[in-house]
N, CA, C and O atoms as a Tinker XYZ file with bonds, in Angstrom:
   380  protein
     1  N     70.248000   37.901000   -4.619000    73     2
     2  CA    69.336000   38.288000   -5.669000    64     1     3
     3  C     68.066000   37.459000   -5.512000    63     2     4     5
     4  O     68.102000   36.362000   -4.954000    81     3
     5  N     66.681000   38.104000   -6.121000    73     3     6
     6  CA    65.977000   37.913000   -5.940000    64     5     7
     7  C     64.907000   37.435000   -7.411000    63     6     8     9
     8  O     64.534000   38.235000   -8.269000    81     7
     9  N     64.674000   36.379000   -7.391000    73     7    10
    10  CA    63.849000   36.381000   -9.154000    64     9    11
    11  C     62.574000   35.584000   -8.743000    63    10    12    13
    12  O     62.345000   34.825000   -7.802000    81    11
    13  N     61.884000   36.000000   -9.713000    73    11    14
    14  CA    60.444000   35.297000   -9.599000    64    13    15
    15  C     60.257000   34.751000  -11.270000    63    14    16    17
    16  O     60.339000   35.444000  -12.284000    81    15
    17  N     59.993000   33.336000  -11.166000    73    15    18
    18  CA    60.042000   32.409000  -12.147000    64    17    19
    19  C     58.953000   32.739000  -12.655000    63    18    20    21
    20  O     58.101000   32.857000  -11.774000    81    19
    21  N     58.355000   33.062000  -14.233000    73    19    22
    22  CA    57.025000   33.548000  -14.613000    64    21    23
    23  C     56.375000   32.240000  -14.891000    63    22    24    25
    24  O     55.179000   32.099000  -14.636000    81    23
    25  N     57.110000   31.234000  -15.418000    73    23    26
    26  CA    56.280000   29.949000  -15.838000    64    25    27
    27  C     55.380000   29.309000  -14.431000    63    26    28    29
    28  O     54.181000   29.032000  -14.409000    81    27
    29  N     56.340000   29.190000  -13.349000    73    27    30
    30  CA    55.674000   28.694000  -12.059000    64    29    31
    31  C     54.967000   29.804000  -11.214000    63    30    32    33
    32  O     53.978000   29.477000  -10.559000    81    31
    33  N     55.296000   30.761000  -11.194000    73    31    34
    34  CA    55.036000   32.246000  -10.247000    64    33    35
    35  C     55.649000   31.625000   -9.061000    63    34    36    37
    36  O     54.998000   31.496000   -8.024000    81    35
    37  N     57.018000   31.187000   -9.178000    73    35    38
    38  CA    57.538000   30.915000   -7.363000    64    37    39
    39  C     58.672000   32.130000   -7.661000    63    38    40    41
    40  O     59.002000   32.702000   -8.700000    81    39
    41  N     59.221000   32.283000   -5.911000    73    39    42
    42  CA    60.596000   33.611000   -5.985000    64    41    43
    43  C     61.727000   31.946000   -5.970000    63    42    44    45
    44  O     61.635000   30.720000   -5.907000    81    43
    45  N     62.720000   33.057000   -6.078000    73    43    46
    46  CA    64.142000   31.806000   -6.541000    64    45    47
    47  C     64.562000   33.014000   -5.511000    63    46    48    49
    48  O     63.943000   34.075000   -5.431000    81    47
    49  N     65.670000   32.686000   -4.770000    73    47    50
    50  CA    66.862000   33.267000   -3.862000    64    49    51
    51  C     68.372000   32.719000   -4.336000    63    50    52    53
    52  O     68.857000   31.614000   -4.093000    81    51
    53  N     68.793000   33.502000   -4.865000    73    51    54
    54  CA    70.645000   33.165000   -5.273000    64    53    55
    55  C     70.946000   34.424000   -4.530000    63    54    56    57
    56  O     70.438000   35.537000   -4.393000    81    55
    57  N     72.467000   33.470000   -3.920000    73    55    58
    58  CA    73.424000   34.070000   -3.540000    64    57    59
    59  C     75.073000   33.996000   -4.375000    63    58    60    61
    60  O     75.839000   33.043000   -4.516000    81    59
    61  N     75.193000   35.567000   -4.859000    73    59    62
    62  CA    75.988000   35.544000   -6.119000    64    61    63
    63  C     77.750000   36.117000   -5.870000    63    62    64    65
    64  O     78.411000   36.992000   -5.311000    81    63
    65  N     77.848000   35.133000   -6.573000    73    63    66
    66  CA    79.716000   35.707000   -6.013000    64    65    67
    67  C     79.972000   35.492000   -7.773000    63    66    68    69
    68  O     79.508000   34.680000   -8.573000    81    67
    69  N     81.083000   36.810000   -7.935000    73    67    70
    70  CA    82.061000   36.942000   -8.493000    64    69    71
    71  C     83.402000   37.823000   -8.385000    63    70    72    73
    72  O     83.441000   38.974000   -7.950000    81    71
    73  N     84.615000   36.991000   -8.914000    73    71    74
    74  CA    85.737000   37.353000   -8.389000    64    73    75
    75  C     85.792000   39.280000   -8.542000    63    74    76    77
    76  O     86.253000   40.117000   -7.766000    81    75
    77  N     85.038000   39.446000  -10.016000    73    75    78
    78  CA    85.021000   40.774000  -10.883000    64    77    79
    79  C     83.421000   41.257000  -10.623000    63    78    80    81
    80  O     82.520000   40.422000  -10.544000    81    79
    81  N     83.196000   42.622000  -10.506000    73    79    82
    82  CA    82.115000   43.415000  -10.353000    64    81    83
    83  C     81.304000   42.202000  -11.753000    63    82    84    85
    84  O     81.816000   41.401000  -12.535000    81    83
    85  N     80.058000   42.571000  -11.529000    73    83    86
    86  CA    79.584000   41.817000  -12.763000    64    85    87
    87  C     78.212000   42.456000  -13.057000    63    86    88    89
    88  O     77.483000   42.698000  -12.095000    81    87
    89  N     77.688000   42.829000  -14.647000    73    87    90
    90  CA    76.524000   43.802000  -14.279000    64    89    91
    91  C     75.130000   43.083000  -13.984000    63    90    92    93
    92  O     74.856000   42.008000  -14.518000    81    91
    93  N     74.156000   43.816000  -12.993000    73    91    94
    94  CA    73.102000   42.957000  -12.870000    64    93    95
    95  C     72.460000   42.014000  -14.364000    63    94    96    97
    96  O     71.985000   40.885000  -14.246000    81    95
    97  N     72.538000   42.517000  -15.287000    73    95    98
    98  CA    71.678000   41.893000  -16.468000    64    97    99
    99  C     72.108000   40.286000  -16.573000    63    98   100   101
   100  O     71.275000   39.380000  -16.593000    81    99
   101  N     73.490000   40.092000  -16.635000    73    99   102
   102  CA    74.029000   38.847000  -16.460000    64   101   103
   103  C     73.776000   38.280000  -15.325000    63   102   104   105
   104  O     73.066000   37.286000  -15.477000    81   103
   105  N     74.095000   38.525000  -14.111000    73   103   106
   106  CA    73.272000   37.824000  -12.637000    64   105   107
   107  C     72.101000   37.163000  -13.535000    63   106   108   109
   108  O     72.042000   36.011000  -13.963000    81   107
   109  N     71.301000   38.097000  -13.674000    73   107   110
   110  CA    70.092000   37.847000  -14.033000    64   109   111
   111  C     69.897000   36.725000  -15.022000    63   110   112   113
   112  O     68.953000   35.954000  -14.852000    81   111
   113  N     70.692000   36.579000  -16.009000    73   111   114
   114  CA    70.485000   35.915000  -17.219000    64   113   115
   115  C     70.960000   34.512000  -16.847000    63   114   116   117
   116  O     70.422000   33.504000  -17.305000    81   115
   117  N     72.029000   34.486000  -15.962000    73   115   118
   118  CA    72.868000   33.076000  -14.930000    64   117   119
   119  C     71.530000   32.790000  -14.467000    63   118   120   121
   120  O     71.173000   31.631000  -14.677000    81   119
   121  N     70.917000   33.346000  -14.044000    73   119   122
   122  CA    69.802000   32.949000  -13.055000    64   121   123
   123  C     69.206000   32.111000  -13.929000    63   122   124   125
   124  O     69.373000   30.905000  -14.112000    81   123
   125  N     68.223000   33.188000  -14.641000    73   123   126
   126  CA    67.177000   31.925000  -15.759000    64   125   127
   127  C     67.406000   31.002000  -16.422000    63   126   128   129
   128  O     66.555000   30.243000  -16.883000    81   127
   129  N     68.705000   30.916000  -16.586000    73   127   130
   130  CA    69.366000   29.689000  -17.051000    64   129   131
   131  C     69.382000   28.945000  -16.398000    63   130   132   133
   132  O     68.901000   27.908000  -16.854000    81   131
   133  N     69.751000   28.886000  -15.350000    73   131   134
   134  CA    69.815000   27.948000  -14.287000    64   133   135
   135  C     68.230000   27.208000  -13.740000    63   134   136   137
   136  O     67.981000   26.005000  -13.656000    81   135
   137  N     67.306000   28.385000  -13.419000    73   135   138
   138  CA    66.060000   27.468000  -13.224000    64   137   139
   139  C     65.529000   26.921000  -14.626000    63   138   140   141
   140  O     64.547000   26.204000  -14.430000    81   139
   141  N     65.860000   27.026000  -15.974000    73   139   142
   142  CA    65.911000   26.300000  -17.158000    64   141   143
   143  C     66.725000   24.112000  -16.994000    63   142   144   145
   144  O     66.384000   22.935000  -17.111000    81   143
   145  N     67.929000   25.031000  -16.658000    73   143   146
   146  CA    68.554000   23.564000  -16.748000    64   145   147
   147  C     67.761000   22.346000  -15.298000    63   146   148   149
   148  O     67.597000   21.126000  -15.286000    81   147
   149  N     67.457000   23.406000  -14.286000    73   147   150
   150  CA    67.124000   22.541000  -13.418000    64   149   151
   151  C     65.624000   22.164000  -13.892000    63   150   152   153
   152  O     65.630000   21.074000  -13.319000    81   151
   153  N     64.512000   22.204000  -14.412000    73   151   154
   154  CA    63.679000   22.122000  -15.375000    64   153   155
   155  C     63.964000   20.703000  -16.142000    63   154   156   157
   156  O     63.412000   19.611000  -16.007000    81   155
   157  N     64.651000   20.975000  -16.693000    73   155   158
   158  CA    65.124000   19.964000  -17.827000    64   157   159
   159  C     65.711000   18.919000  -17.097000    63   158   160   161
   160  O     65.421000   17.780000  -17.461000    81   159
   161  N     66.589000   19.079000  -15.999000    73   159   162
   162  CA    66.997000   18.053000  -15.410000    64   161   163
   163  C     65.701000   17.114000  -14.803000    63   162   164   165
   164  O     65.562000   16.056000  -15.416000    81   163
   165  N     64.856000   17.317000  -13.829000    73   163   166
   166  CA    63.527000   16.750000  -13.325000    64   165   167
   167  C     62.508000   16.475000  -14.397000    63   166   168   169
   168  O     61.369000   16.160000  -14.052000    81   167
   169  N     62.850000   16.576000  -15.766000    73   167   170
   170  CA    61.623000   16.399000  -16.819000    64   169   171
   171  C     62.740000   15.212000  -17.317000    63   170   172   173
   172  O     62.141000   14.384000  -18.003000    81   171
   173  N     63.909000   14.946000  -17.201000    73   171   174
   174  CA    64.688000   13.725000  -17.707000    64   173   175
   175  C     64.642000   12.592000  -16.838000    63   174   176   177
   176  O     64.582000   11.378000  -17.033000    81   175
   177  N     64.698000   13.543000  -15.517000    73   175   178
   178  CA    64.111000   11.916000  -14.211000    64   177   179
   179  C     63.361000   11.301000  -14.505000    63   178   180   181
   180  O     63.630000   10.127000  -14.757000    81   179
   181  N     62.101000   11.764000  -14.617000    73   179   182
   182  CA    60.507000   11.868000  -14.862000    64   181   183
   183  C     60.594000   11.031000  -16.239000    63   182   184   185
   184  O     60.294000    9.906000  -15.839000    81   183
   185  N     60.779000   10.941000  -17.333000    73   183   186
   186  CA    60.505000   10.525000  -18.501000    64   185   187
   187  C     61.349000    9.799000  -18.872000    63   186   188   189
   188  O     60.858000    8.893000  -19.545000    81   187
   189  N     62.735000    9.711000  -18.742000    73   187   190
   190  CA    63.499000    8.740000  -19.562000    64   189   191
   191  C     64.208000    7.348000  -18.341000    63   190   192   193
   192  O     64.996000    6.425000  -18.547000    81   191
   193  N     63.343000    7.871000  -16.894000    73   191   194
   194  CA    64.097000    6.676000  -15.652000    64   193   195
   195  C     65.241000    6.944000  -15.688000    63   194   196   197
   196  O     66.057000    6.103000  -16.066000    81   195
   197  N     65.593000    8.138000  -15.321000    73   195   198
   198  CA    67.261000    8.928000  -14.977000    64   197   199
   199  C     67.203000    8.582000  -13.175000    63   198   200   201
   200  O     68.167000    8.141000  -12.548000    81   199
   201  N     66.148000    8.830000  -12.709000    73   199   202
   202  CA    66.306000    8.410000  -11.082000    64   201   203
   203  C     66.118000    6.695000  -10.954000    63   202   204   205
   204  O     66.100000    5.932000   -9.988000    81   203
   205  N     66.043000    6.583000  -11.808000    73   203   206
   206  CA    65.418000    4.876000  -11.450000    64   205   207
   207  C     66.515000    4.117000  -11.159000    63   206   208   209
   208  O     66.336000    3.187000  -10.373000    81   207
   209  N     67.734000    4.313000  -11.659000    73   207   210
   210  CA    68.952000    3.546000  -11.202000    64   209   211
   211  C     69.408000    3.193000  -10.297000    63   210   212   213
   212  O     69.319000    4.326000   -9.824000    81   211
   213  N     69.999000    2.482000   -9.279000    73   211   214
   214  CA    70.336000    2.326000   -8.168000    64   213   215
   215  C     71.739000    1.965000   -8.106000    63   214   216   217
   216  O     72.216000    0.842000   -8.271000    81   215
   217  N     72.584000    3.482000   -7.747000    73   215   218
   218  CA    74.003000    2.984000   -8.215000    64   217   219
   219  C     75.104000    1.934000   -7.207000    63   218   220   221
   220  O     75.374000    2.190000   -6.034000    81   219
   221  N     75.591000    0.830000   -7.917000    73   219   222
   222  CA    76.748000   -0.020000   -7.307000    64   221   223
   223  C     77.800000    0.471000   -7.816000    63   222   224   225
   224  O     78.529000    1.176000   -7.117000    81   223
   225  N     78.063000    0.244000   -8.952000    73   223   226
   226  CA    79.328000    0.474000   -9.467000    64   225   227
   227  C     79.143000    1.850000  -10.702000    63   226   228   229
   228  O     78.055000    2.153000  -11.193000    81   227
   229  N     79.982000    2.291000  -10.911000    73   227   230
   230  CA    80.831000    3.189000  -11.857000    64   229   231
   231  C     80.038000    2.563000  -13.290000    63   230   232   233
   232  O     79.073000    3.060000  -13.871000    81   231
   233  N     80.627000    1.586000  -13.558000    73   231   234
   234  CA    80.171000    1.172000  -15.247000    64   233   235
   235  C     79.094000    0.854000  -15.493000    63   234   236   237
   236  O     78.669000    0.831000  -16.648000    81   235
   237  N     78.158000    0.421000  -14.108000    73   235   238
   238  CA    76.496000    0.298000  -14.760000    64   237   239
   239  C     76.070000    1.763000  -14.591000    63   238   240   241
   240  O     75.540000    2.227000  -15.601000    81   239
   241  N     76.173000    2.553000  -13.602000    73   239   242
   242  CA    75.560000    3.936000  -13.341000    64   241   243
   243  C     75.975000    4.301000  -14.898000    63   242   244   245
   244  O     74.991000    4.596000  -15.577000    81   243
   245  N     77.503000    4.347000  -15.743000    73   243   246
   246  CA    77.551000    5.345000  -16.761000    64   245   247
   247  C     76.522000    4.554000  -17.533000    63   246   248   249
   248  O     75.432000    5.101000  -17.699000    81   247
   249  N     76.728000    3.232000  -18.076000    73   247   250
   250  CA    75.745000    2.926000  -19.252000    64   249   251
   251  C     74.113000    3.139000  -18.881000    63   250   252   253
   252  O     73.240000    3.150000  -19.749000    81   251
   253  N     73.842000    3.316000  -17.371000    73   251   254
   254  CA    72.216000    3.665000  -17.364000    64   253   255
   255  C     72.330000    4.984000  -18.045000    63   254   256   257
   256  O     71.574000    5.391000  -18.927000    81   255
   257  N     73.264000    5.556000  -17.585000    73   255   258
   258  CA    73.063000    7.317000  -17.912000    64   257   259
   259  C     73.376000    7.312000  -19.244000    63   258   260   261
   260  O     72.544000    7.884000  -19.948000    81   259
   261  N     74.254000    6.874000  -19.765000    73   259   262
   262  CA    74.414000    7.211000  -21.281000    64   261   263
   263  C     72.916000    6.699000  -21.765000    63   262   264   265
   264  O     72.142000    7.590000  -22.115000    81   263
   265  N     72.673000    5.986000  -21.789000    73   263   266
   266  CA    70.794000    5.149000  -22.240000    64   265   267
   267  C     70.062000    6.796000  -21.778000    63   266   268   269
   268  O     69.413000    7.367000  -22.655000    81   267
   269  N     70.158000    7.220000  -20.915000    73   267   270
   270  CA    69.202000    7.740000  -20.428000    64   269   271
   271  C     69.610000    9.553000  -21.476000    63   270   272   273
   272  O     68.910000   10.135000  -22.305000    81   271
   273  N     70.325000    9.740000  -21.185000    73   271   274
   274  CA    70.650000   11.393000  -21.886000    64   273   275
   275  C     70.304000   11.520000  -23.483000    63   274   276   277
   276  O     70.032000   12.558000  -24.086000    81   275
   277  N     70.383000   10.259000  -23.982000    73   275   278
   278  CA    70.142000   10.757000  -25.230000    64   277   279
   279  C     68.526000   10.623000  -25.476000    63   278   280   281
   280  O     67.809000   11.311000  -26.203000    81   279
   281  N     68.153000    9.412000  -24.556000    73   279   282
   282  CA    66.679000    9.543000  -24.721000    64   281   283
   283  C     65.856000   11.014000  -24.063000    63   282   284   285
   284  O     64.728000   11.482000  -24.212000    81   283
   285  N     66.594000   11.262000  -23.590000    73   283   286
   286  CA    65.645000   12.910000  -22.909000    64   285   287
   287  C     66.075000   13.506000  -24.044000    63   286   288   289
   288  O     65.115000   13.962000  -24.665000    81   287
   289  N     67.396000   13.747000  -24.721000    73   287   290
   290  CA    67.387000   14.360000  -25.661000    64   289   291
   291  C     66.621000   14.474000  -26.807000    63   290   292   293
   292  O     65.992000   15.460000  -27.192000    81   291
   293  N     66.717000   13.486000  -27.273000    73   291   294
   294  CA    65.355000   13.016000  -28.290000    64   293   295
   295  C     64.188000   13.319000  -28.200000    63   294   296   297
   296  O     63.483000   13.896000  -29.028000    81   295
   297  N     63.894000   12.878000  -27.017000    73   295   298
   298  CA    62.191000   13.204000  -26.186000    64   297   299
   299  C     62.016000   14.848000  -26.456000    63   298   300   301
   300  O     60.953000   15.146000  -27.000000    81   299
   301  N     62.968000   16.005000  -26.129000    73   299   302
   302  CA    63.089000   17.176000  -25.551000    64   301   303
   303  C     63.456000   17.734000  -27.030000    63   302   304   305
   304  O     63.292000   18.938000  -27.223000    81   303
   305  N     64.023000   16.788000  -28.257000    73   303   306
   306  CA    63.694000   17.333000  -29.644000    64   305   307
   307  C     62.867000   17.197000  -30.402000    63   306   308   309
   308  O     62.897000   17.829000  -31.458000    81   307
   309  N     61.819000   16.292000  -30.095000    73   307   310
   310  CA    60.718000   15.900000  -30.599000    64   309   311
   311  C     59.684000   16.809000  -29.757000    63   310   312   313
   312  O     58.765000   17.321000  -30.395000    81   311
   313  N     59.759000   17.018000  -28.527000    73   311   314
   314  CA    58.880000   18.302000  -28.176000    64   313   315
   315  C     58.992000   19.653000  -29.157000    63   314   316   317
   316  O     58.029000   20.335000  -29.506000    81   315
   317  N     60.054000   19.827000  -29.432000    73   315   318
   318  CA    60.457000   21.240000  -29.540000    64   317   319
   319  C     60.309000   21.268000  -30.777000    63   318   320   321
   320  O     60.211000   22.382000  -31.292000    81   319
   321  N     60.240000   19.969000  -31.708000    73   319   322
   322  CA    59.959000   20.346000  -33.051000    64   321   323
   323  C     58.140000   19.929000  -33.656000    63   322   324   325
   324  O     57.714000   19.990000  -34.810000    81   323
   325  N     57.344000   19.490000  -32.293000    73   323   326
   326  CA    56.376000   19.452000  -32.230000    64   325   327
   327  C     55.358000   21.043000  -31.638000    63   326   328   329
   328  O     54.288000   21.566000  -31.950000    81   327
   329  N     56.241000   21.256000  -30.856000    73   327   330
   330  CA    55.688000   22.996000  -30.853000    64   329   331
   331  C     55.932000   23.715000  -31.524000    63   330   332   333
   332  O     55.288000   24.754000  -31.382000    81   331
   333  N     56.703000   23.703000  -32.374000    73   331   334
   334  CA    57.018000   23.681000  -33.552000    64   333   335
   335  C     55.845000   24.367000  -34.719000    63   334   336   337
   336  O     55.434000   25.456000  -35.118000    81   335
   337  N     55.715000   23.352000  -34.862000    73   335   338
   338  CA    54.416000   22.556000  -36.151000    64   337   339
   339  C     53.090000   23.316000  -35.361000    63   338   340   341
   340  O     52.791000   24.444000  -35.752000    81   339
   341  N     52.541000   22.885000  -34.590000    73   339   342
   342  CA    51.769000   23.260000  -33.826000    64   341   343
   343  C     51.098000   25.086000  -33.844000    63   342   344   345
   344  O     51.882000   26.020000  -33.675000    81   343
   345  N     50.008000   25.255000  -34.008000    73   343   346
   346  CA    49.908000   27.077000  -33.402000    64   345   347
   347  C     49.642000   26.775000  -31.622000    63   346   348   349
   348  O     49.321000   25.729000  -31.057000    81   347
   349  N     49.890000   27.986000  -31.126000    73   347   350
   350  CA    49.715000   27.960000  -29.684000    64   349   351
   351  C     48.297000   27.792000  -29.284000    63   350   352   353
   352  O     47.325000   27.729000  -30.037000    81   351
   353  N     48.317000   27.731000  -28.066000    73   351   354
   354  CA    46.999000   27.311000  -27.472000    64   353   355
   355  C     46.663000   28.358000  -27.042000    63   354   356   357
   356  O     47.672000   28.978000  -26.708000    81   355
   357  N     45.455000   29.112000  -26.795000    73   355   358
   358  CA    45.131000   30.201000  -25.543000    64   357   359
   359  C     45.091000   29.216000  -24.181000    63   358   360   361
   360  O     44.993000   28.010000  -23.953000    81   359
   361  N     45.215000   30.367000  -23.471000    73   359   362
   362  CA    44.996000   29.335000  -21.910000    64   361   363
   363  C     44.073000   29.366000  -21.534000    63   362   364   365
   364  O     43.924000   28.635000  -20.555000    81   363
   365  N     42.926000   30.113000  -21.951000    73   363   366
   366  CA    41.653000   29.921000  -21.646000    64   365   367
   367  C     40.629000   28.779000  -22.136000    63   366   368   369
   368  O     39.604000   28.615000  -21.474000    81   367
   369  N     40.815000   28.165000  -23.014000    73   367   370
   370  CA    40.789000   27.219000  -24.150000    64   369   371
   371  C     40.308000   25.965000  -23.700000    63   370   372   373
   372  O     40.599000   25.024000  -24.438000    81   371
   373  N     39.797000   25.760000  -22.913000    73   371   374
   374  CA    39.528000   24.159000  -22.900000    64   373   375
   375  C     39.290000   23.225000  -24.131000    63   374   376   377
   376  O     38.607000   23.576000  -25.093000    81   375
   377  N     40.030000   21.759000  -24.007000    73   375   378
   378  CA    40.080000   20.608000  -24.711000    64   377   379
   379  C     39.016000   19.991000  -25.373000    63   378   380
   380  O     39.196000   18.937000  -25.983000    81   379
């Protein structure tokens, strides 16, 4: 399958297996979900030092990561309740 991401304008290529026929709309909907979570994953690197760790052991990697998930969370609810509040921007609009 073939999708083109509207936020970036890039194509995405998945290759889709299921055990059961499955109808395109769902493919489809797996899909955007997926370039969603991967989104969110690289905006948690980026902002809360999710890559910054350098793993030795098991128990410092979990407590960086536990530190780190709830702060993207937070970060990523305070966006969302700031666009929120907010009216939209045109994109033509300069600052």
């Amino acid at each position: 399958m073939i999708r083109r991401n509207r936020r970036i304008d890039e194509l995405d290529f998945y290759r889709c297996y299921a055990p059961r026929p499955v109808p395109l709309a769902a493919l489809v909907k797996v899909a955007g979900r997926r370039s969603t979570i991967e989104e969110s994953f690289q905006t948690g690197k980026g902002l809360t030092g999710l890559d910054e760790h350098h793993v030795r052991r098991w128990r410092s990697w979990y407590r960086w990561t536990t530190l780190a998930m709830p702060a993207h969370a937070f970060l990523a609810a305070a966006a969302a309740c700031e666009r929120a509040r907010l009216p939209p921007r045109s994109p033509n609009r300069l600052h």
